[in-house]
C-alpha positions as CSV (number, residue, x, y, z in Angstrom):
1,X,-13.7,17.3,-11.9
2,X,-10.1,18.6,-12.3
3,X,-7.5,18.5,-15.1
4,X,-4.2,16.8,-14.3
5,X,-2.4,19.7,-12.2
6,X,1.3,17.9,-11.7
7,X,2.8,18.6,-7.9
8,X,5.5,16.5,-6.1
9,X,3.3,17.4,-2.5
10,X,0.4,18.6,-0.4
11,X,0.6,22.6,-0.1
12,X,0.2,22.6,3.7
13,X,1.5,21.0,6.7
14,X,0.4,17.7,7.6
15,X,0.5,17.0,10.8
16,X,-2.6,18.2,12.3
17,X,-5.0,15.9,9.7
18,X,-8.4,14.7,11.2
19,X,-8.6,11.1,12.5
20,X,-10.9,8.3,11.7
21,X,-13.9,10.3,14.1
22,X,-13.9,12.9,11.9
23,X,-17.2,13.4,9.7
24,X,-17.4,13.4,6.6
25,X,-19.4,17.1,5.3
26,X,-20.3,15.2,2.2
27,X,-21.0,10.9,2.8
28,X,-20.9,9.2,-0.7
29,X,-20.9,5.7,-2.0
30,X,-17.4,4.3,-2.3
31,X,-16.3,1.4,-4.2
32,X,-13.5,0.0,-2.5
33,X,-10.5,-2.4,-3.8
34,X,-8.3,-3.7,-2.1
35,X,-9.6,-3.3,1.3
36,X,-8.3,-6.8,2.9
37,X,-5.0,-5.8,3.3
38,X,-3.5,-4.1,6.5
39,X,-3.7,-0.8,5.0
40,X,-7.1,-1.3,3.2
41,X,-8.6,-2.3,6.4
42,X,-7.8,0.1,8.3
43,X,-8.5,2.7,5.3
44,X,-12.1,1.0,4.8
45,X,-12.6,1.2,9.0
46,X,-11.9,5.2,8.2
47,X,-14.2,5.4,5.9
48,X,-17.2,3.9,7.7
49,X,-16.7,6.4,10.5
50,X,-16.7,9.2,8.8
51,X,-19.7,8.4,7.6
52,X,-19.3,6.6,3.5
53,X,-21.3,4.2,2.3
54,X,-18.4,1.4,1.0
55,X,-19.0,-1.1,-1.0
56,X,-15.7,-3.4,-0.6
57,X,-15.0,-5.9,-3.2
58,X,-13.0,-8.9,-2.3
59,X,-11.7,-12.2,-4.2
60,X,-13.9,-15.2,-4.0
61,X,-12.3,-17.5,-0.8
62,X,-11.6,-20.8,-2.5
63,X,-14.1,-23.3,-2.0
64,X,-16.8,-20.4,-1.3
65,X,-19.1,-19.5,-4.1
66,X,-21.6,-17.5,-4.0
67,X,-24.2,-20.2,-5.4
68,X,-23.8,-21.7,-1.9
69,X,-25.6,-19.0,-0.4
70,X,-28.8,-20.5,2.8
71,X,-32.0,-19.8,1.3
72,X,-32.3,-17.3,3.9
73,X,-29.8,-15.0,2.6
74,X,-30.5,-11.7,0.3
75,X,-30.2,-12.2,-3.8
76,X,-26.9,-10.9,-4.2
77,X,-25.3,-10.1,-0.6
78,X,-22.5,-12.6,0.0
79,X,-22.9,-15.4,3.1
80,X,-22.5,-14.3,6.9
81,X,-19.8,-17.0,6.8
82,X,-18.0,-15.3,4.2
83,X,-18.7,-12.0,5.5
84,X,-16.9,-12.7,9.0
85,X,-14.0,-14.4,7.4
86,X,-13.0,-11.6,5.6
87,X,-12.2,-9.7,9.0
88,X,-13.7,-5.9,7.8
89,X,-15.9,-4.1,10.3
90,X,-19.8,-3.7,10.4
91,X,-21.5,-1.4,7.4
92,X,-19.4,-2.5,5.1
93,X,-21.2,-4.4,2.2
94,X,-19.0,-7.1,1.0
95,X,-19.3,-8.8,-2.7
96,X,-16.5,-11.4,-3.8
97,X,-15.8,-10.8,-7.5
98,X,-12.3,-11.6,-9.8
99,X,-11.0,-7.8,-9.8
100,X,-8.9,-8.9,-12.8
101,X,-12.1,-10.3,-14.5
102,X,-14.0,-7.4,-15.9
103,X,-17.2,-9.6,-16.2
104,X,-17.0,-10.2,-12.7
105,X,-16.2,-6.8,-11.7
106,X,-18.9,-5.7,-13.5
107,X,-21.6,-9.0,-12.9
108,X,-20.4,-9.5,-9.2
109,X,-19.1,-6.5,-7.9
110,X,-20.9,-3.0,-9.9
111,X,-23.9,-5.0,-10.5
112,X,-25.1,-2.0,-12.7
113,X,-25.5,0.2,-9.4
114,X,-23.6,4.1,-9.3
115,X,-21.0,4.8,-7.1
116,X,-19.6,8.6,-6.3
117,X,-15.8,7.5,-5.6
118,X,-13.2,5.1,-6.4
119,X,-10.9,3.6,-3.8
120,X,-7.9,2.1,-4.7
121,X,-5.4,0.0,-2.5
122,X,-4.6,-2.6,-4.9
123,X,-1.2,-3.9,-4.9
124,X,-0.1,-6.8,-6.5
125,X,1.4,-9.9,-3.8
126,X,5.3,-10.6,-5.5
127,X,5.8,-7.7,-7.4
128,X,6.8,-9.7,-10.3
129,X,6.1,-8.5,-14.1
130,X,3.0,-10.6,-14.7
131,X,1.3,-10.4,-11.2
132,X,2.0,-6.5,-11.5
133,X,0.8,-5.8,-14.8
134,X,-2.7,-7.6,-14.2
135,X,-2.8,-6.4,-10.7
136,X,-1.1,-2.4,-10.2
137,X,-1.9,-2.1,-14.3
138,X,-5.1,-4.1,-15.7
139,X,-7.1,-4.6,-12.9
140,X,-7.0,-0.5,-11.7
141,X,-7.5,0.0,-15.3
142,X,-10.9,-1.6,-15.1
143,X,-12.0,-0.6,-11.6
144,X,-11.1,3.0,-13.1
145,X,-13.8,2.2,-16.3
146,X,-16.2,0.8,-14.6
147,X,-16.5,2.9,-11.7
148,X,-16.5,5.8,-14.2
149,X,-19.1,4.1,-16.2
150,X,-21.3,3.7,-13.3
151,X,-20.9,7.7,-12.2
152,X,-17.7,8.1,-9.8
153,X,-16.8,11.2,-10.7
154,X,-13.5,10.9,-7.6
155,X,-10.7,8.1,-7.6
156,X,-8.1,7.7,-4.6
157,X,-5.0,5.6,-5.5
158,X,-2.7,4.0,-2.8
159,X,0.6,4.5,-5.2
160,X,4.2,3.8,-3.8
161,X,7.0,6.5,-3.6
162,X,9.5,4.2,-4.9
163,X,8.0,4.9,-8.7
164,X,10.2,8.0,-8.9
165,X,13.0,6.3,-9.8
166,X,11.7,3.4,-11.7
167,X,13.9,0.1,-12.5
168,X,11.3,-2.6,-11.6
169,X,8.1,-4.4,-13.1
170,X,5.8,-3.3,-10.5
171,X,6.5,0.4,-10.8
172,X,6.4,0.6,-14.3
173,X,3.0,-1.1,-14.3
174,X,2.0,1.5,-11.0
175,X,3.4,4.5,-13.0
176,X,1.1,3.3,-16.5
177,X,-1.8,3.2,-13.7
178,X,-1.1,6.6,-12.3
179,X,-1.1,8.3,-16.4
180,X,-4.1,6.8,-17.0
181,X,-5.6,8.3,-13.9
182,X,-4.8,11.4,-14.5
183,X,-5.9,11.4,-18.3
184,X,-9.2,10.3,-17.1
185,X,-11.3,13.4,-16.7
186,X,-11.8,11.7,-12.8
187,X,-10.9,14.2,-10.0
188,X,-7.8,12.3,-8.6
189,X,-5.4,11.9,-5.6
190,X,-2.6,9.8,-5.9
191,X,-1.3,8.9,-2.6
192,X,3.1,7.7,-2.7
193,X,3.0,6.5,0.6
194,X,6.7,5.8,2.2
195,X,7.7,2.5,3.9
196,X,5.2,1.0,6.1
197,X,5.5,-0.7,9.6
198,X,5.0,-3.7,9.1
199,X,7.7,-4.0,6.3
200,X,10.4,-3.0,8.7
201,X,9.2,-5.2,11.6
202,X,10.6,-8.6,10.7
203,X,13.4,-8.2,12.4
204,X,11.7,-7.8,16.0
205,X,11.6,-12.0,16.5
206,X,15.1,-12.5,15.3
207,X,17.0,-9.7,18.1
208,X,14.4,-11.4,20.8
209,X,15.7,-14.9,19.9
210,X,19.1,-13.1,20.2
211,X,20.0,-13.2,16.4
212,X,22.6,-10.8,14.9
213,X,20.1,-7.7,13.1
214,X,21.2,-8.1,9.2
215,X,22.2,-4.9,7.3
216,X,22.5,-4.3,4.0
217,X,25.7,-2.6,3.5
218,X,26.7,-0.3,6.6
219,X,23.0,0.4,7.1
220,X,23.4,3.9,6.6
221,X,22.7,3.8,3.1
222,X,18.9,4.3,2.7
223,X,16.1,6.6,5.4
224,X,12.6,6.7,5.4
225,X,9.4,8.2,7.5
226,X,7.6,4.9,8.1
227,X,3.9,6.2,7.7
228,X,1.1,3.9,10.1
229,X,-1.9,2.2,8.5
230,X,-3.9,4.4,10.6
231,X,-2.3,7.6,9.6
232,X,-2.3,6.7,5.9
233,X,-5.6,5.4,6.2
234,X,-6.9,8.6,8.0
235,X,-4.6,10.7,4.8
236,X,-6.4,8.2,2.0
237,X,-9.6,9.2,3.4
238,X,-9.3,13.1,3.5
239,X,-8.7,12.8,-0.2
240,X,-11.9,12.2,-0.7
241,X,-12.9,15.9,1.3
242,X,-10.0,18.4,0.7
243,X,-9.7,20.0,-2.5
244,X,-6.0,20.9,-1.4
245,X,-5.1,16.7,-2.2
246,X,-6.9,16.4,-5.6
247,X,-5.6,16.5,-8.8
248,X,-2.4,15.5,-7.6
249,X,0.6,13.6,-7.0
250,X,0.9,13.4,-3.1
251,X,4.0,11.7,-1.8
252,X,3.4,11.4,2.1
253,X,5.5,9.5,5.1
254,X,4.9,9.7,8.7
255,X,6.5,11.9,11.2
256,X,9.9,12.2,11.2
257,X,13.0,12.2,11.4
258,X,13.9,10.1,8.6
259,X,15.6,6.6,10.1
260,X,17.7,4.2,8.8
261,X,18.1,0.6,9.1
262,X,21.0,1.2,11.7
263,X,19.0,3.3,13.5
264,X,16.2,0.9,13.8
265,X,18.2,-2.0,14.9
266,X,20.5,0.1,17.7
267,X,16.7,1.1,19.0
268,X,15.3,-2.7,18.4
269,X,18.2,-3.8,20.6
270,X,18.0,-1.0,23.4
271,X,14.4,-1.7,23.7
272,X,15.1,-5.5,24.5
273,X,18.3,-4.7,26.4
274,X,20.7,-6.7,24.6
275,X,23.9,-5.8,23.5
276,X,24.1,-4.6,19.4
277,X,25.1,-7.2,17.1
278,X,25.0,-6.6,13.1
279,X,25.7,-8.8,10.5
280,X,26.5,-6.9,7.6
281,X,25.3,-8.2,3.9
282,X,27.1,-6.8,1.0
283,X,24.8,-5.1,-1.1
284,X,26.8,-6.5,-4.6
285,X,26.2,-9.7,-3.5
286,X,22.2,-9.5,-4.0
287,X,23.2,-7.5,-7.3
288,X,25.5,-10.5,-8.6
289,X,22.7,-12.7,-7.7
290,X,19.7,-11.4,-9.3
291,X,22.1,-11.1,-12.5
292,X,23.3,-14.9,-12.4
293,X,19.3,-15.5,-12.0
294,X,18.7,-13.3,-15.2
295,X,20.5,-15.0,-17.7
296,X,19.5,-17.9,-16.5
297,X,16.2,-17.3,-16.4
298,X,16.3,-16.6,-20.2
299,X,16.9,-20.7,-20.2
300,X,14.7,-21.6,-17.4
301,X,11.6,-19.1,-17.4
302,X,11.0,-19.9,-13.5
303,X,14.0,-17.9,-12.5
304,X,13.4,-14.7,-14.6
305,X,10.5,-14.8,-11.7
306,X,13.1,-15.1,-8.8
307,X,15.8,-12.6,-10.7
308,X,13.0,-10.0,-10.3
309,X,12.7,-10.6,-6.6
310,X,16.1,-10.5,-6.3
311,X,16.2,-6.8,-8.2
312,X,13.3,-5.8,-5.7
313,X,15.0,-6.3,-3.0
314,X,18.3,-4.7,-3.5
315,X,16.2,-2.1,-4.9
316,X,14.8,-1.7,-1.3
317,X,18.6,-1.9,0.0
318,X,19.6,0.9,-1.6
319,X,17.3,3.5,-2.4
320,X,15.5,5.3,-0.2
321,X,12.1,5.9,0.3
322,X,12.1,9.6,0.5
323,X,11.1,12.7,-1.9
324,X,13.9,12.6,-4.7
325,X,15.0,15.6,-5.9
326,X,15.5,15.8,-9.7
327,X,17.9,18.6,-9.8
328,X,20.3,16.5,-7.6
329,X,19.4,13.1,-8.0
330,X,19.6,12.5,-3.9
331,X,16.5,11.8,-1.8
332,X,15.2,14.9,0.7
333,X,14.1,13.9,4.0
334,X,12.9,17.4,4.6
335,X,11.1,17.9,1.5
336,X,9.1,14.4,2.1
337,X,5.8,15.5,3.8
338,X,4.4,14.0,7.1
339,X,1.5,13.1,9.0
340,X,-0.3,11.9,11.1
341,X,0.9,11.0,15.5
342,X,1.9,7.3,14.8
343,X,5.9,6.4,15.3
344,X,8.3,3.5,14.0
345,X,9.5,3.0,17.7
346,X,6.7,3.0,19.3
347,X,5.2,0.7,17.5
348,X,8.1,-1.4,18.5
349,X,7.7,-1.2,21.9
350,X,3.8,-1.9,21.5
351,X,4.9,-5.3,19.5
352,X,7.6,-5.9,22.2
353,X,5.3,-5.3,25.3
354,X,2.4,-7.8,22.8
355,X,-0.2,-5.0,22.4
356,X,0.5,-5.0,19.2
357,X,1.4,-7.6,16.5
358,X,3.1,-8.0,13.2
359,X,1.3,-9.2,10.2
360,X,3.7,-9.4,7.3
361,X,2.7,-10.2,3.9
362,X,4.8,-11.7,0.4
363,X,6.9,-8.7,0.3
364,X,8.6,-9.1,3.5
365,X,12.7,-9.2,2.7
366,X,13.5,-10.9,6.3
């Protein structure tokens, strides 16, 4: 175990990392959280091939409890039906539990059993205050206790880059997550991933259907390094391994150059051959409506809910997500550390050509 040693990036280059066939020199027992969505998938996948044990918890399907179980099946391992619906790939031992219940998490998903590492893509669905603080905040908080409690002495964190400059709900309650971490005693990596592929992909159906690509502002005004689910998952995973990622605070894209939201659509439309066309979307007008939705959410509670998503995404129109630099307040593309082989474009051709596909979730902005 380490003490909290601060760093704004990984002390070597990135780009060579080992893939998901790598082997693992030391296999452990992983509790995994948060391993249904895109990213968790693909990280839990990683983790199977190299060679962990991962236990993955998952939220109880509606309708299907656990008491429903054949006769035929274990005490305590959830129903093959289950199982397959939850779309995670053999070796994986599944148990549905409330992460935001701790009696569950501890009845359902520890069930008094040790574990040597914590894995942690939790993220809450809207980003709003209350679904943030119980998700990125409380329910962490618990998987961090418990997991300790039950002899993880190693917790990996899927964070967000966008908590360096903090004006929203979601990365205050990631940023309360990430002190408690580190004040744990835990060895810890805390992974700021960059933007991911699939949040800058809903714009693919509208330029085939021959739509105008929208653009916040000139669409020069943020960049990124969109990072792949299989190159973070593959980065997630050598936490667990490389001393050179613990005990600290890793911000991490995929290869570059940075691109902006111009650059994306002028490619989207070259790679369908259609002529450019850009509708433009002042960036003040999201600001003057998530204010209008403010104070008058302070009459009608359900639209201090929508004000939020309003903030989040002009948030998203005009910061980047790149390394900030505190000395100069501007974000750094070259100081924002890469890895991993997967591009942006490409996987916009793949989309295009139908090898691939685009699977979206609540925080999509398009």
């Amino acid at each position: 175990m380490g003490s909290p040693a601060p760093s704004d990036g990984p002390p070597r280059n990135q780009n060579d990392l080992p893939r998901s066939e790598f082997t693992s020199p030391r296999p452990r027992r992983v509790l995994m959280a948060g391993g249904t969505g895109t990213i968790g998938r693909a990280t839990v996948a990683t983790l199977v091939a190299r060679g962990h044990e991962v236990v993955c918890l998952v939220r109880p399907r509606p309708g299907k409890q656990a008491a429903s179980r054949p006769n035929s099946e274990p005490k305590h391992r959830a129903p093959a039906d289950q199982v397959r619906g939850v779309g995670l790939p053999a070796g994986v031992e599944v148990r549905f539990c409330e992460i935001t219940d701790p009696v569950s998490l501890r009845e359902q998903g520890l069930r008094n059993e040790r574990f040597d590492a914590i894995v942690s893509c939790l993220a809450s669905r809207t980003g709003e205050p209350r679904d943030a603080w119980a998700i990125d905040h409380q329910a962490n908080l618990s998987l961090l206790q418990q997991g300790k409690a039950a002899g993880a002495t190693q917790m990996v964190l899927l964070s967000a880059i966008c908590v360096q400059r903090p004006r929203l709900a979601f990365q205050q309650a990631k940023l309360a997550f990430e002190a408690a971490l580190t004040d744990s005693g835990l060895t810890y990596s805390i992974v700021r991933a960059t933007a991911f592929f699939k949040s800058l992909s809903g714009q693919i159906e509208r330029v085939r259907q021959g739509k105008p690509y929208l653009l916040f502002g000139d669409g020069r005004l943020t960049a990124c390094k969109p990072i792949s689910d299989r190159d973070l998952a593959g980065y997630l995973a050598d936490c667990l391994d490389d001393a050179t990622l613990q005990n600290r605070i890793l911000p991490i894209g995929g290869p570059g150059p940075a691109i902006t939201p111009l650059e994306q659509g002028e490619f989207l439309f070259d790679l369908l051959g259609r002529e450019p066309r850009f509708k433009q979307v002042p960036v003040a007008l999201i600001k003057s409506i998530a204010a209008a939705l403010g104070a008058a959410g302070k009459v009608i509670p359900p639209l201090a809910v929508k004000a939020e998503l309003a903030r989040i995404g002009h948030y998203y129109a005009t910061e980047s997500m790149l390394v900030l630099d505190p000395a100069t307040g501007r974000y750094d593309a070259d100081a924002t550390p890469e890895t991993g082989q997967d591009t942006l474009f490409e996987y916009y051709r793949r989309v295009v050509e139908g090898a691939d596909t685009v699977e979206r979730g609540e925080h999509a902005v398009f």
